[in-house]
RODO-2510 file (C-alpha; in nm, 4 decimals, decimal comma):
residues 237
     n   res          X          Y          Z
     1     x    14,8245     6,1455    11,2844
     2     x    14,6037     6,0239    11,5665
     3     x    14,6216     6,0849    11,9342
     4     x    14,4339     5,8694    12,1708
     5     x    14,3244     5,8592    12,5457
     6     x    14,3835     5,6346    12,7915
     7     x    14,0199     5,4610    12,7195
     8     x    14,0739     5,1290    12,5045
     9     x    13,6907     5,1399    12,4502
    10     x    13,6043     5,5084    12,4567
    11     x    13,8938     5,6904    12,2651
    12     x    13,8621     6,0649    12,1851
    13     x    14,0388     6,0453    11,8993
    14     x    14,1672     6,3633    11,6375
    15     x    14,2767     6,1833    11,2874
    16     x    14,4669     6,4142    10,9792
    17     x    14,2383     6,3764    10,6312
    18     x    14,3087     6,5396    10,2863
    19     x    14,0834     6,8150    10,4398
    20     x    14,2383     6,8571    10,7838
    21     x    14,1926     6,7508    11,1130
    22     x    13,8936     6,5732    11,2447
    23     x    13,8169     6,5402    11,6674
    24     x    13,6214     6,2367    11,6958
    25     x    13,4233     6,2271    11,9959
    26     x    13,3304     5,8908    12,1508
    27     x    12,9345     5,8345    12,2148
    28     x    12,9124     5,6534    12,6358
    29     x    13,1138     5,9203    12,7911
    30     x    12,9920     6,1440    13,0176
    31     x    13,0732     6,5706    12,9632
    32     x    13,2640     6,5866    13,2182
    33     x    13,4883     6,3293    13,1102
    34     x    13,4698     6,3499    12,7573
    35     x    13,6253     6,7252    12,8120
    36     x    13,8897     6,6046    13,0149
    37     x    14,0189     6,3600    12,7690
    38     x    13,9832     6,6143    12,4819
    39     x    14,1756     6,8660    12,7463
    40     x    14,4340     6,5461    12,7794
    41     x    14,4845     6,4890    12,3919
    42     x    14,5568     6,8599    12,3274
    43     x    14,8063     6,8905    12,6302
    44     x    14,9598     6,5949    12,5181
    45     x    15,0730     6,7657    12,1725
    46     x    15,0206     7,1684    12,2887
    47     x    15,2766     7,2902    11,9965
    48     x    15,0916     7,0892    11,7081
    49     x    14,7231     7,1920    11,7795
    50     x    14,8263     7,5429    11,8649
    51     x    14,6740     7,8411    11,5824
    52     x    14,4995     7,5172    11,4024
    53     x    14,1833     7,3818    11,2786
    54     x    13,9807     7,0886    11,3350
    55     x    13,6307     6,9760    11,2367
    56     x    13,3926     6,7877    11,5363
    57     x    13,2641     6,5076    11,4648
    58     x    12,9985     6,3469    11,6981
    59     x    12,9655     6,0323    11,5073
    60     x    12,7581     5,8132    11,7259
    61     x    12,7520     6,0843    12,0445
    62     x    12,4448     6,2767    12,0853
    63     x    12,5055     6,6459    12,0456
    64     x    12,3798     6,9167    12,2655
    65     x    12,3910     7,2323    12,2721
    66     x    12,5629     7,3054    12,5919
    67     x    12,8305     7,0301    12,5529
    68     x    12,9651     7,2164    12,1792
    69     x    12,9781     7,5845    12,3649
    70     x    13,2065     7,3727    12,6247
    71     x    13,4088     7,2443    12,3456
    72     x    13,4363     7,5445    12,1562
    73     x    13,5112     7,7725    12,4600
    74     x    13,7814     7,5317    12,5768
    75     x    13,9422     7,4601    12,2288
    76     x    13,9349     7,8623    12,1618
    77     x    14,1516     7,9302    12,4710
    78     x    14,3672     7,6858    12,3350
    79     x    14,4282     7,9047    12,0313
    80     x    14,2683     7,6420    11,8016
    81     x    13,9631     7,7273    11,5953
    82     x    13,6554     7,5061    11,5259
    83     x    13,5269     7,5062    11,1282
    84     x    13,2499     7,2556    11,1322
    85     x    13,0719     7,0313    11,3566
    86     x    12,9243     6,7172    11,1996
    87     x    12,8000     6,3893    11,2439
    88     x    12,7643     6,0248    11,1430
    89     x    12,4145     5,9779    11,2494
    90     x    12,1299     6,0636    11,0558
    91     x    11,8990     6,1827    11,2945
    92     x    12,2225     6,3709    11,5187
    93     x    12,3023     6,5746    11,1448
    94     x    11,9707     6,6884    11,1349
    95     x    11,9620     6,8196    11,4808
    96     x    12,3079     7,0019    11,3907
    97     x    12,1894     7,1755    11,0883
    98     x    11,8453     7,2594    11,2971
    99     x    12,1329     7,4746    11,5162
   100     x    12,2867     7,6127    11,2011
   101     x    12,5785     7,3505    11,1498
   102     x    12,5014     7,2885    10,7532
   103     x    12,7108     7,0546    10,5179
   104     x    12,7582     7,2398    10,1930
   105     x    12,5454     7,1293     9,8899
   106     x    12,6429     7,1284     9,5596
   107     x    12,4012     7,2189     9,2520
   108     x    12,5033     7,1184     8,9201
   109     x    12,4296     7,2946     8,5624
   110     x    12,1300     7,0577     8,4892
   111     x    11,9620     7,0713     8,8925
   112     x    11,9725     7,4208     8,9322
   113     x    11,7170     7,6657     8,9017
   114     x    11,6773     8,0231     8,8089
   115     x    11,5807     8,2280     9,0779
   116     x    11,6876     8,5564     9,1334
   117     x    11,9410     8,5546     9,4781
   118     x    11,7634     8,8102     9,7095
   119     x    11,9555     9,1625     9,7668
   120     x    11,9923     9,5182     9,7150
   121     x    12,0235     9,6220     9,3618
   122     x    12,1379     9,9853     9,4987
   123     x    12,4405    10,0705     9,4412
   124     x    12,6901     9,9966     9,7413
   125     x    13,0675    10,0539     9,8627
   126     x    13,3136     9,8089     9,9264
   127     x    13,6301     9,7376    10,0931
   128     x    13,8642     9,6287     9,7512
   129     x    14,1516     9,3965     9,8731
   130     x    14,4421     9,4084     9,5489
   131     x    14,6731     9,0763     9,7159
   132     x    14,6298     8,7060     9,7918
   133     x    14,5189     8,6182    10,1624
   134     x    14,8161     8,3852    10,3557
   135     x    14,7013     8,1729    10,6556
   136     x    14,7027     8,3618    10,9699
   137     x    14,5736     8,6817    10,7752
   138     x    14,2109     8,8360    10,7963
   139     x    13,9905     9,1086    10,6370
   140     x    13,7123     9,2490    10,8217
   141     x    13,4347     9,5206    10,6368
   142     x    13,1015     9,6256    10,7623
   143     x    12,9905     9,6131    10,3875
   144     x    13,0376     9,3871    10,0872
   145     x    13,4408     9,2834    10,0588
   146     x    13,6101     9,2374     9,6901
   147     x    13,9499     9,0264     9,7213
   148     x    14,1855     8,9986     9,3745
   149     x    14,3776     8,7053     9,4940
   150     x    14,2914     8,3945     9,6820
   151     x    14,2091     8,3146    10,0229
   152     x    14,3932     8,0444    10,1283
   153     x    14,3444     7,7866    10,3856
   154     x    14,3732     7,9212    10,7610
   155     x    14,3083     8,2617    10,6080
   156     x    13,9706     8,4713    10,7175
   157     x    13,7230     8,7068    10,5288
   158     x    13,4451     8,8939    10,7464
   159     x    13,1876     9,0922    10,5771
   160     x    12,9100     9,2666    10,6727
   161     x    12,7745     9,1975    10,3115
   162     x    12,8356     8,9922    10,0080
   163     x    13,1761     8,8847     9,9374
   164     x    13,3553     8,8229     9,6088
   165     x    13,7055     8,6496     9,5423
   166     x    13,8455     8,7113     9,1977
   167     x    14,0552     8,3735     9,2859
   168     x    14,0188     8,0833     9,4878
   169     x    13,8614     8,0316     9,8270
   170     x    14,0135     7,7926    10,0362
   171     x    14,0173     7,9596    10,3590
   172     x    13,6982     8,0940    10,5603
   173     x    13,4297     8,3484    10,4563
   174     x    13,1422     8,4957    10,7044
   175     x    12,9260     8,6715    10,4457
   176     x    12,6105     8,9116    10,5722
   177     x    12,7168     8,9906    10,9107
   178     x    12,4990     9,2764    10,8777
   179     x    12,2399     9,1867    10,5567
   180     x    12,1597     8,7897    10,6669
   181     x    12,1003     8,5472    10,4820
   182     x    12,0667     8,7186    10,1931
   183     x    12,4279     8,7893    10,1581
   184     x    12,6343     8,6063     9,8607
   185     x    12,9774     8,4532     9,8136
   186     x    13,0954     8,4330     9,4771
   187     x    13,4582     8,3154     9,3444
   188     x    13,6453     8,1711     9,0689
   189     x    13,5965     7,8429     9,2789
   190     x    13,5269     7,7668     9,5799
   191     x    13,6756     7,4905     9,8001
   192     x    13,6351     7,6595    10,1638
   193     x    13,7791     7,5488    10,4924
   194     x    13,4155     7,6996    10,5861
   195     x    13,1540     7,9156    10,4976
   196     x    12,8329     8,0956    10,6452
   197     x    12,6396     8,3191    10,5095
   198     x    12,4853     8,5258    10,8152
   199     x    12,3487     8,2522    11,0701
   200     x    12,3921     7,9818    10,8325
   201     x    12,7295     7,7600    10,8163
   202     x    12,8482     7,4687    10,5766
   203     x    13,1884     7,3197    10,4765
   204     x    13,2909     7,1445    10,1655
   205     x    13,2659     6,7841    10,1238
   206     x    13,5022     6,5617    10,2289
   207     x    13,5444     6,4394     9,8975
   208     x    13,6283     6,8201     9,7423
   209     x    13,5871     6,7144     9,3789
   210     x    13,2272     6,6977     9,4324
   211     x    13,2883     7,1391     9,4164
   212     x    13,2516     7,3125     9,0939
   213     x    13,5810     7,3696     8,9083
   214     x    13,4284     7,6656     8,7485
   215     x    13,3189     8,0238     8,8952
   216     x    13,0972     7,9606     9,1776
   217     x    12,8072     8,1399     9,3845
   218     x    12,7254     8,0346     9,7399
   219     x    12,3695     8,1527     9,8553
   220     x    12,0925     8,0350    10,0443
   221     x    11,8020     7,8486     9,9013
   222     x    11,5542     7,7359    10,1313
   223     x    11,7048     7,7728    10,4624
   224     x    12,0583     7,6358    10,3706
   225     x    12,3872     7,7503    10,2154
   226     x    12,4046     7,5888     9,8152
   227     x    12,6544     7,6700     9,5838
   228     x    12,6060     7,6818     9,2005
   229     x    12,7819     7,7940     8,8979
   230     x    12,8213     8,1485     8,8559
   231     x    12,6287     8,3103     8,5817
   232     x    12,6179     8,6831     8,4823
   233     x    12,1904     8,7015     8,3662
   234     x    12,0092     8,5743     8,6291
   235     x    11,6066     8,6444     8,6389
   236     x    11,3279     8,6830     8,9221
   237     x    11,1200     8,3450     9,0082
***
């Protein structure tokens, strides 16, 4: 699917891919007008954007700050929910993970390492979830959340802690609400809509067989989310 504006030259333009829908934003419009058109494309199809989810992507167009609250304020009252915000350009991806806008990296059985991930080794409570997780449907726990099942996409886990899927993740998980960064997300695999771990966010590749099909673990090393393969003796650096 693709809708287009009236502008032969500068088209704001939302495409379908194998991992949803992409708003392409054109890079010689002004903010003003480049929230009209997106304002036009959505009005023009109100019933198919409404309760979905789209990815940003700036491509060329310089991102700021003020522009993306504008886009996610007006695309929120439209009942459709923002997972990512990328770019084409180098320098403009940079400047998006600087705010917290992360792609998610992948680290292989021979590239990663073996430090401990930081936390608590008390003993803590958690919210236990027995049932699989159906688009539309959320959890919410100010602690750590366990899920038997699968979150699927358009589905929504919020945790104050770490959170742990005995199944697959396709949906979105906000992990350390209340702990940070040093929060975990752990599953049998992981292939997220999106993830963040407490300020942190990152989506999967476009290109999801790049994700481990094997248990995973999704942490922060060095100021961004990774994700390796799950493994029950880990050791302190």
């Amino acid at each position: 699917m693709e809708e287009r504006t009236r502008f032969a030259d500068q088209q704001v333009r939302v495409r379908g891919t194998q991992d949803g829908l992409v708003l392409q934003l054109p890079p010689g419009l002004a903010t003003a007008s480049l929230l009209a058109d997106v304002q036009a494309t959505i009005e023009r199809s109100r019933a198919f954007f409404r309760n979905s989810e789209l990815m940003i992507d700036y491509g060329e167009r310089e991102p700021t700050l003020d522009e993306i609250v504008a886009l996610q304020r007006y695309l929120s009252e439209q009942g459709v929910r923002v997972r990512a915000i990328t770019s084409t350009t180098p320098a403009y991806r940079e400047r998006l993970q600087s705010w917290g806008f992360y792609p998610l990296r992948v680290v292989g059985r021979e590239t990663r390492d073996d430090r401990m991930v930081p936390g608590n080794e008390a003993e803590r409570t958690a919210l236990y979830v027995r049932r699989t997780l159906r688009s539309g449907m959320s959890v919410t726990a100010d602690g750590d959340v366990v899920i038997v099942g699968d979150v699927n996409p358009g589905a929504e886990v919020r945790a104050g802690g770490d959170v742990l899927v005995w199944g697959v993740v396709r949906g979105t998980i906000y992990a350390g609400l209340r702990t940070g960064t040093q929060a975990i997300i752990a599953a049998l695999r992981l292939s997220p809509t999106l993830l963040r771990i407490g300020s942190l966010a990152a989506r999967a590749p476009d290109q999801r067989r790049e994700l481990l099909d094997e248990p995973a673990l999704a942490h922060v090393v060095d100021g961004a989310i990774v994700v390796e393969p799950w493994r029950f003796e880990r050791r302190h650096a």
